[in-house]
KETIRO-990195 format. One record per residue: residue number from 1; residue in three letters; x, y, z of N, C-alpha, C, O in turn. Coordinates in steps of 0.2 Angstrom, whole numbers. Atoms other than C-alpha are relative to their C-alpha. Layout:
// residues N
{NUM, ALA, {X, Y, Z}, {X, Y, Z}, {X, Y, Z}, {X, Y, Z}}
...
// end
This chain:
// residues 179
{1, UNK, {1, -7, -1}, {824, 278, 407}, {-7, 0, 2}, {-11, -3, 1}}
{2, UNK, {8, 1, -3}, {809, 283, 416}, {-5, 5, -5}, {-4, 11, -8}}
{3, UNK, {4, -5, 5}, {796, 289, 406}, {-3, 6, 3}, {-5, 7, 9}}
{4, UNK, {2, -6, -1}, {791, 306, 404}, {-6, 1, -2}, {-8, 0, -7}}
{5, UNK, {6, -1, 4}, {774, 312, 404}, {-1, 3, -3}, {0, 9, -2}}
{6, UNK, {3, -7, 5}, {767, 321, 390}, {-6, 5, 3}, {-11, 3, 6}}
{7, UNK, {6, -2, -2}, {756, 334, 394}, {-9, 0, -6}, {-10, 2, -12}}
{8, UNK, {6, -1, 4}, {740, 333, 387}, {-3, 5, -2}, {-2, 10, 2}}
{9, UNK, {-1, -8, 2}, {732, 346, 377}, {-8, 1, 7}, {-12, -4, 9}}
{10, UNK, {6, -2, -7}, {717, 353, 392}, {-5, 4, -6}, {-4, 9, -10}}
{11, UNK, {6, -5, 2}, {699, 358, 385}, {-2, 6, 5}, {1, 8, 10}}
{12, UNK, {2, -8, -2}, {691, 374, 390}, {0, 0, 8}, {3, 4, 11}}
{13, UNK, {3, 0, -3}, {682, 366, 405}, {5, -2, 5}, {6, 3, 9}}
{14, UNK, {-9, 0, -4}, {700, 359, 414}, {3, 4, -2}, {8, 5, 1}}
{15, UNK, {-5, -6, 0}, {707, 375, 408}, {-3, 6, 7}, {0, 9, 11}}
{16, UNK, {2, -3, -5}, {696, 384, 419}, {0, -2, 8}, {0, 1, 13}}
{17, UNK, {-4, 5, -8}, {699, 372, 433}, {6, 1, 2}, {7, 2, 8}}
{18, UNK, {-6, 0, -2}, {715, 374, 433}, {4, 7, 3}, {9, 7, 6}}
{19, UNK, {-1, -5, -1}, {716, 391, 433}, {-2, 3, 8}, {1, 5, 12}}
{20, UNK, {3, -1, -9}, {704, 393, 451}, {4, -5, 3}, {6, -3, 8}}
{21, UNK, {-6, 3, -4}, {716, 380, 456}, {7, 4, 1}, {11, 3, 5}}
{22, UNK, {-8, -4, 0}, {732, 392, 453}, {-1, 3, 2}, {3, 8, 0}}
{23, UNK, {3, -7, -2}, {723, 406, 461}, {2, -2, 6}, {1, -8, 6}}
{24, UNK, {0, 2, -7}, {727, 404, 480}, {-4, 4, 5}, {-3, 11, 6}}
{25, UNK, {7, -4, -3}, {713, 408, 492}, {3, 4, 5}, {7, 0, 8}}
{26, UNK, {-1, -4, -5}, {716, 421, 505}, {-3, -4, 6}, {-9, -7, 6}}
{27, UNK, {-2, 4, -6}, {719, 414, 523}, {-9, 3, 1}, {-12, -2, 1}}
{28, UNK, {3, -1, -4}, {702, 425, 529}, {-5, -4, -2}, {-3, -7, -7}}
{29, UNK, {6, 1, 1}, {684, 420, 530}, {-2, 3, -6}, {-3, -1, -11}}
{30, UNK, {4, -4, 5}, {677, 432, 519}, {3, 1, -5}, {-1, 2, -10}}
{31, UNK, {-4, 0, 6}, {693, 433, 506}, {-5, -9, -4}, {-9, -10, -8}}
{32, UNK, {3, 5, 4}, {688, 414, 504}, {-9, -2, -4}, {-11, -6, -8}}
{33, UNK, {7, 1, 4}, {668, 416, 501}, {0, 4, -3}, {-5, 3, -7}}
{34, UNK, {-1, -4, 5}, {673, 430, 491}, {1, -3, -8}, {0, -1, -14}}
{35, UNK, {-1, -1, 4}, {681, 420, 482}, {-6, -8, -4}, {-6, -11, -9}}
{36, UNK, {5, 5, 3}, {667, 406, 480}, {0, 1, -4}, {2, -2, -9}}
{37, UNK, {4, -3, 3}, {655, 416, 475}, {0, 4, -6}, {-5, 5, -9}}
{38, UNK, {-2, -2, 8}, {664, 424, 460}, {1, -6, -3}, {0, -6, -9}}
{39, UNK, {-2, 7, 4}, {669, 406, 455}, {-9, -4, -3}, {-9, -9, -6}}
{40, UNK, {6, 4, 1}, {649, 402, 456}, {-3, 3, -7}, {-1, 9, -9}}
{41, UNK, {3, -3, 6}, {639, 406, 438}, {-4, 3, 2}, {-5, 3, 7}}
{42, UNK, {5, -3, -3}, {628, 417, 437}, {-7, -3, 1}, {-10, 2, 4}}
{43, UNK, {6, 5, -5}, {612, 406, 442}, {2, 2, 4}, {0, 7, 7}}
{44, UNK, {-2, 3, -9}, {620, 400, 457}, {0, 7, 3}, {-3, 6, 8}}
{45, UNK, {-1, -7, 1}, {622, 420, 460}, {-5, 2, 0}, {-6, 5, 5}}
{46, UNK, {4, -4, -2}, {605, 425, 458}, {-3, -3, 5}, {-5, 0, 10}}
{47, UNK, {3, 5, -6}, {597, 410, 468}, {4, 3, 8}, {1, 4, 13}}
{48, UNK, {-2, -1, -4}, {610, 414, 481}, {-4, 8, 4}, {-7, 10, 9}}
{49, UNK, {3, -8, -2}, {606, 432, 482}, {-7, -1, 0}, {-9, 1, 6}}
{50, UNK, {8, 1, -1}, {587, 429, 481}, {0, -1, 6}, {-3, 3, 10}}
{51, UNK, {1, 3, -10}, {588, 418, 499}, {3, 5, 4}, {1, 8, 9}}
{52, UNK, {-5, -6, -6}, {601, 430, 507}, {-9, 6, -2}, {-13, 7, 2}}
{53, UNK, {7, -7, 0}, {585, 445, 501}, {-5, -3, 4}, {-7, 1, 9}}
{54, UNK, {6, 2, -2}, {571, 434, 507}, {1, -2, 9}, {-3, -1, 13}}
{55, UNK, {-4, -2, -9}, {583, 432, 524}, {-2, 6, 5}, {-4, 6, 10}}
{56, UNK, {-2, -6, -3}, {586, 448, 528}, {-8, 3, -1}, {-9, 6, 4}}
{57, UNK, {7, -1, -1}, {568, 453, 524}, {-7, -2, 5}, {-11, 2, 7}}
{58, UNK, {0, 3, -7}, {561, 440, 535}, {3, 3, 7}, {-2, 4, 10}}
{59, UNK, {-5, -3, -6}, {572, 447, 550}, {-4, 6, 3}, {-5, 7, 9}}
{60, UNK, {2, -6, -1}, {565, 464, 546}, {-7, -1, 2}, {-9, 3, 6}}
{61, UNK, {8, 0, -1}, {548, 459, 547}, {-1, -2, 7}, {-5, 1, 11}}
{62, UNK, {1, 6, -8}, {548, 447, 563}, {2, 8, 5}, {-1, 11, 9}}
{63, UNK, {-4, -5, -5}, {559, 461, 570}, {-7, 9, 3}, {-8, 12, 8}}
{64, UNK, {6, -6, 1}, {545, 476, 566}, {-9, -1, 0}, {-13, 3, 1}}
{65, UNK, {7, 1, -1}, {529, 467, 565}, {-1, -6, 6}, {-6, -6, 9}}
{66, UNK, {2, 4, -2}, {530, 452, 575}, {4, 0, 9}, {4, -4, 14}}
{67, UNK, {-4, 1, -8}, {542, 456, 590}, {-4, 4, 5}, {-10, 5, 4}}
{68, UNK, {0, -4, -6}, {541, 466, 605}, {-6, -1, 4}, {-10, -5, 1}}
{69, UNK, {5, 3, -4}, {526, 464, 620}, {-5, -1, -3}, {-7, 3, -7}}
{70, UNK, {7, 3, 3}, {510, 453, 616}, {-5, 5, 3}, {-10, 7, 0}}
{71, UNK, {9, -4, -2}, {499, 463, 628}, {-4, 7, -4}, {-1, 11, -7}}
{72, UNK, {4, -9, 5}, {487, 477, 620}, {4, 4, 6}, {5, 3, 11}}
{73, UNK, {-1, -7, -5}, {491, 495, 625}, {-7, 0, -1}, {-11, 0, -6}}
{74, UNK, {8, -5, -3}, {477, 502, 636}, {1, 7, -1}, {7, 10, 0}}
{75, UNK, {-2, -7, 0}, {475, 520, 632}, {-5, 1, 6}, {-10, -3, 6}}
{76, UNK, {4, -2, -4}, {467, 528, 647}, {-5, 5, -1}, {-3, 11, -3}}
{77, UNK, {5, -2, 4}, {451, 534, 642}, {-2, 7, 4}, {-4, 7, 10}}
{78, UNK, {1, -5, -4}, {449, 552, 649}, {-8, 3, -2}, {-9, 4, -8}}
{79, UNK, {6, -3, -1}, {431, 559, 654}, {-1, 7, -4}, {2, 12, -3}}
{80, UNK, {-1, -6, 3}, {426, 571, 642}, {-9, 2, 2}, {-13, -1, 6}}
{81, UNK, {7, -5, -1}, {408, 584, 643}, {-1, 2, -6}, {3, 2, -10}}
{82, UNK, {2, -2, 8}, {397, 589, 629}, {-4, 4, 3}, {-7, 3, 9}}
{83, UNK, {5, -7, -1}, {387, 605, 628}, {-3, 2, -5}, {0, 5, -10}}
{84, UNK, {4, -1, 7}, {374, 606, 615}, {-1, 8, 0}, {-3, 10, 5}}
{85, UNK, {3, -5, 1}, {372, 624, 608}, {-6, 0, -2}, {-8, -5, -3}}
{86, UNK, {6, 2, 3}, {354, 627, 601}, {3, 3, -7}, {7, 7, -8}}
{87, UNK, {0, 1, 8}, {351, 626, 583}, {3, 7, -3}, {-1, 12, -1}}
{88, UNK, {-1, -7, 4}, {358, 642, 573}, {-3, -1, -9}, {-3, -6, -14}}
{89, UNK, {2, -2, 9}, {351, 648, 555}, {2, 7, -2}, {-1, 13, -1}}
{90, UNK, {-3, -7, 3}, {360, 662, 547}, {-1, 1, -9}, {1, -4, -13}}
{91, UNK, {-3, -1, 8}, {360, 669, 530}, {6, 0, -2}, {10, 2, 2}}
{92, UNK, {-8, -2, 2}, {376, 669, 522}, {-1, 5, -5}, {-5, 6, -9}}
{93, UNK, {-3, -7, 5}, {386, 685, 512}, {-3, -5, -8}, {0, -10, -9}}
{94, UNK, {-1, 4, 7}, {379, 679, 494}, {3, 7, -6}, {6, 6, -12}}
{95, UNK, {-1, -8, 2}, {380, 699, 489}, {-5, 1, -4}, {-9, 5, -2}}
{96, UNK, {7, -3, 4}, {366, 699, 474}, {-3, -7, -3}, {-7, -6, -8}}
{97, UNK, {4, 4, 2}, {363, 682, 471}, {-5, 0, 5}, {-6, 4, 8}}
{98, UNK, {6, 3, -3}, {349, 672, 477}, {0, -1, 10}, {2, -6, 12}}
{99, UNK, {-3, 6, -6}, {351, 670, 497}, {0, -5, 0}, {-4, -9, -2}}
{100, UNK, {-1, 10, -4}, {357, 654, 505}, {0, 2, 7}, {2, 8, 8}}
{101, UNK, {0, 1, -5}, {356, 651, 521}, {4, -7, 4}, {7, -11, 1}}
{102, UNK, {-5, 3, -1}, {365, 641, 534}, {-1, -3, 7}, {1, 0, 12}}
{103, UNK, {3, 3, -5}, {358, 628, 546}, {5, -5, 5}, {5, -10, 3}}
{104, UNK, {-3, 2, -3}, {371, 622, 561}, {-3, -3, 6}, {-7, 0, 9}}
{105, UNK, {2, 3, -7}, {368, 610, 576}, {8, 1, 3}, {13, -1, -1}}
{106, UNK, {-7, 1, -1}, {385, 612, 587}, {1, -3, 6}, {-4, -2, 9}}
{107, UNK, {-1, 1, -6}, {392, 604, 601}, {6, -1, 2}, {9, -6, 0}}
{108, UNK, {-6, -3, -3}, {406, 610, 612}, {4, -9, 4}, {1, -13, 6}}
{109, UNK, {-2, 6, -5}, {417, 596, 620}, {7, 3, 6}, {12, 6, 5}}
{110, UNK, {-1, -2, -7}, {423, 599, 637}, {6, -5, 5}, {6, -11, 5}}
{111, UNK, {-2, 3, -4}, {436, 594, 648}, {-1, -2, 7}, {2, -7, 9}}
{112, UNK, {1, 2, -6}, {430, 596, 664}, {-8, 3, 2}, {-10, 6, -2}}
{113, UNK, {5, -4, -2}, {414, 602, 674}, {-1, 6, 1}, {-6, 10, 1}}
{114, UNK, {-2, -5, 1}, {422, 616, 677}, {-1, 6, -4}, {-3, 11, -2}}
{115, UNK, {-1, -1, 6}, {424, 622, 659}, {-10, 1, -3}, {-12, 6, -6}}
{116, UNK, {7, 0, -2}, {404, 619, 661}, {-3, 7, 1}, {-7, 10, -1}}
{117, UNK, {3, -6, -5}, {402, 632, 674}, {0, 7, -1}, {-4, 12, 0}}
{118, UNK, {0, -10, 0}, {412, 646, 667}, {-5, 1, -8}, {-7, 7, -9}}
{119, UNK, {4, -2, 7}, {402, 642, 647}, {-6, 2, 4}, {-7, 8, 3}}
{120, UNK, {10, -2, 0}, {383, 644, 656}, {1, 8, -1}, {-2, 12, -5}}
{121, UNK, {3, -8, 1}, {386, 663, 658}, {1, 3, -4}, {-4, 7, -5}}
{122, UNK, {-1, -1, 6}, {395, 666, 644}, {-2, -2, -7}, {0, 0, -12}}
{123, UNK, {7, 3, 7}, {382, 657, 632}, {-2, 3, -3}, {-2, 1, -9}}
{124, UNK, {1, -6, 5}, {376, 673, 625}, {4, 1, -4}, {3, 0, -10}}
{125, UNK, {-3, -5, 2}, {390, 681, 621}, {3, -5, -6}, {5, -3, -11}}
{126, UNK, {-4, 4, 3}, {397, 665, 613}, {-5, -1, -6}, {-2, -3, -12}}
{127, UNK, {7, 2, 4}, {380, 662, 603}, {3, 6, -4}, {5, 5, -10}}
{128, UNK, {-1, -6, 4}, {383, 681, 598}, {8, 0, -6}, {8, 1, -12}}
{129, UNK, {-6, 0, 3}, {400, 679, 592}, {-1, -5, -7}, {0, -3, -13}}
{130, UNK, {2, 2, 5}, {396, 665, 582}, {-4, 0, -8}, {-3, -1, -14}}
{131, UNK, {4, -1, 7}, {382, 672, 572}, {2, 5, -3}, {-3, 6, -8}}
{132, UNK, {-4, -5, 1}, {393, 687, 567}, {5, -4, -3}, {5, -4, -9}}
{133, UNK, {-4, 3, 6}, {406, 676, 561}, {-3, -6, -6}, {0, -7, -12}}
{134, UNK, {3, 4, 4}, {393, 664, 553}, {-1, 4, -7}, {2, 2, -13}}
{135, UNK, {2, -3, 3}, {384, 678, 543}, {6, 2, -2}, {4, 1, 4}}
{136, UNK, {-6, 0, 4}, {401, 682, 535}, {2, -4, -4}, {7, -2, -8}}
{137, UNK, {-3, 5, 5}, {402, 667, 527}, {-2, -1, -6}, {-7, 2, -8}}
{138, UNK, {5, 1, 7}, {400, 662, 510}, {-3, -8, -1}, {-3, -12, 4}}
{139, UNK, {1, 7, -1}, {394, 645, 504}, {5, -3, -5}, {4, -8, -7}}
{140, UNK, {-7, 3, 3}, {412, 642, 494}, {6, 0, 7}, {12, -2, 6}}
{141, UNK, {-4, 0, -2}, {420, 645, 510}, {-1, -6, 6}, {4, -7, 10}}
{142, UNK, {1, 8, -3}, {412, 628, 519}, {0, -5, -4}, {-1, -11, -2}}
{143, UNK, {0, 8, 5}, {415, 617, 503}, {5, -3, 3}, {10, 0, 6}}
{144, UNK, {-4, 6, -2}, {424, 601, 508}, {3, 0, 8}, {2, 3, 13}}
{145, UNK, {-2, -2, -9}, {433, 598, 522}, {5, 6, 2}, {4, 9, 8}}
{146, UNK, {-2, -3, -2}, {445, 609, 524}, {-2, 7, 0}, {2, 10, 3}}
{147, UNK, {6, -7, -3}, {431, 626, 524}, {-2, -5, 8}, {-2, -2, 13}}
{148, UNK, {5, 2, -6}, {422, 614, 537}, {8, 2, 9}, {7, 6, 14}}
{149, UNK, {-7, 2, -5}, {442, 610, 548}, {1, 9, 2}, {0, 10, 8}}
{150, UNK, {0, -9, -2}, {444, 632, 546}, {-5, 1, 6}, {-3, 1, 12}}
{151, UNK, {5, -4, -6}, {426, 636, 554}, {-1, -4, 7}, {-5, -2, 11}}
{152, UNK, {-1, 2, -4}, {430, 623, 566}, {5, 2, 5}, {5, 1, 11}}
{153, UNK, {-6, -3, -4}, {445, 631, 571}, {-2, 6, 2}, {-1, 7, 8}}
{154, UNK, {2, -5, -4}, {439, 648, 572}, {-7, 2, 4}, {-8, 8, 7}}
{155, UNK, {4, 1, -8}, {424, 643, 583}, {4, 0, 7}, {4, 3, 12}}
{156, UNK, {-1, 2, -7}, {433, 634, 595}, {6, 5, 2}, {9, 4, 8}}
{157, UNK, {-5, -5, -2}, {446, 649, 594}, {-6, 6, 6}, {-4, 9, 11}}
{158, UNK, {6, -6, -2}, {430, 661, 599}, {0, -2, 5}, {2, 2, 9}}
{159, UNK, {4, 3, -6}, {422, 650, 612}, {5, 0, 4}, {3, 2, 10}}
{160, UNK, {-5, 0, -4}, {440, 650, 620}, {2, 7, 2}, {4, 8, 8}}
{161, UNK, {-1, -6, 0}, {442, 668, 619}, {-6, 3, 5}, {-6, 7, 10}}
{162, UNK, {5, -1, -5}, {425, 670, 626}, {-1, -2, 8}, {-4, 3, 12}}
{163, UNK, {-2, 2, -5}, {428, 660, 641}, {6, -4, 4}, {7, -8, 8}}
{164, UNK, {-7, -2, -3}, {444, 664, 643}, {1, 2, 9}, {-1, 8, 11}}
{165, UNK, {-4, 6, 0}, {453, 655, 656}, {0, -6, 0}, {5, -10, 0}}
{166, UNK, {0, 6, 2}, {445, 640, 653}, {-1, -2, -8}, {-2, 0, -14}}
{167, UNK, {-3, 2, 10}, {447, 631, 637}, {-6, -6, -2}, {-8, -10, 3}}
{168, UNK, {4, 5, -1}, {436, 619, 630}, {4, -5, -7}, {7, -1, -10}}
{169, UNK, {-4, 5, 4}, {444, 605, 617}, {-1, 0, -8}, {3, 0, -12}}
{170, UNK, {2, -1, 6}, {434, 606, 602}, {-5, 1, -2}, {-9, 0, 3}}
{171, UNK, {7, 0, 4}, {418, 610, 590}, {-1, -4, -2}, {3, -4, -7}}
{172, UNK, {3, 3, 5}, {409, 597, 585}, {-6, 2, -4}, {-10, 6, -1}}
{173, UNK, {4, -2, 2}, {397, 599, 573}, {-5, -7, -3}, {-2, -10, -7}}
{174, UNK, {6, 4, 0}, {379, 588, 573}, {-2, -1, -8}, {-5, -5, -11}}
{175, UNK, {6, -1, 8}, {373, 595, 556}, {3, 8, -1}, {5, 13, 3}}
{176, UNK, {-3, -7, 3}, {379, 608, 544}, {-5, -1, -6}, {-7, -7, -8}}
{177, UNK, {5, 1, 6}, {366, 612, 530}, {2, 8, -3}, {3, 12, 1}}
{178, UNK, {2, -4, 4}, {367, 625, 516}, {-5, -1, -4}, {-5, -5, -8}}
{179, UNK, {4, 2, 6}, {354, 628, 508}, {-2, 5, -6}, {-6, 2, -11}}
// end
């Protein structure tokens, strides 16, 4: 009679082998790494995901820092004009404290020669305007920069106004002193 095999009793490690063996893989790609990957420990699971991170991160970098044209961009450097004002000193509103006063060097920047032509006549009128809004100042209302960024804006609003139609780009300022 042909002998019958006995089965033998299976430890833990053949029980679980045999188990991912009776499981039958799914025909696709992705069903089957699917189903590696659950069959891997968790180690093997983080190390794998680490490299896939360090992948896909790499990728993003090459892609956003190291691709696209070698050459520098040229920006075209456009001609600008400067027009120094002469020196202003004004008191500032203090109401009953001690006066301060308020020592400005300014100078206008220009886009054209033009812009030149129409400030010389109106040089007064724009000096005047200034020392009228100057002399309204307090000295809490040039702290830091954004007091200084304001009375820039509402110069180069004035001086535009004044020699309105032409426009000039900005006020710089040389020297700002309170004292």
């Amino acid at each position: 009679m042909a002998g019958k095999a006995t089965a033998a009793p299976l430890d833990e490690a053949d029980a679980d082998d045999a188990a991912t063996e009776a499981k039958p893989a799914s025909g696709s790609f992705f069903g089957r790494l699917i189903g590696k990957i659950t069959g891997m420990g968790r180690m093997k699971m983080m190390i794998f995901g680490g490299v896939l991170l360090a992948l896909i991160g790499g990728g993003v970098y090459a892609i956003f820092f190291m691709g696209g044209d070698k050459k520098p961009v040229e920006v075209a450097a456009s001609k600008t004009f400067h027009h120094e004002l002469p020196e202003m000193m004004v008191n500032l509103s203090a109401g009953n404290d001690r006066p301060q006063y308020l020592r400005v060097k300014i100078t206008l920047e220009l886009e054209n020669e033009k812009t030149i032509e129409a400030l010389k006549p109106a040089l007064p009128r724009v000096v005047d305007t200034f020392q009228v809004h100057l002399r309204e100042l307090r000295a809490s209302d040039l702290q830091g920069s954004a007091g200084l960024f304001r009375l820039r804006e509402e110069l180069t609003r004035r001086v535009n106004h004044a020699i309105a139609p032409a426009k000039i780009r900005a006020v710089l300022f040389r020297e700002v002193v309170v004292q």
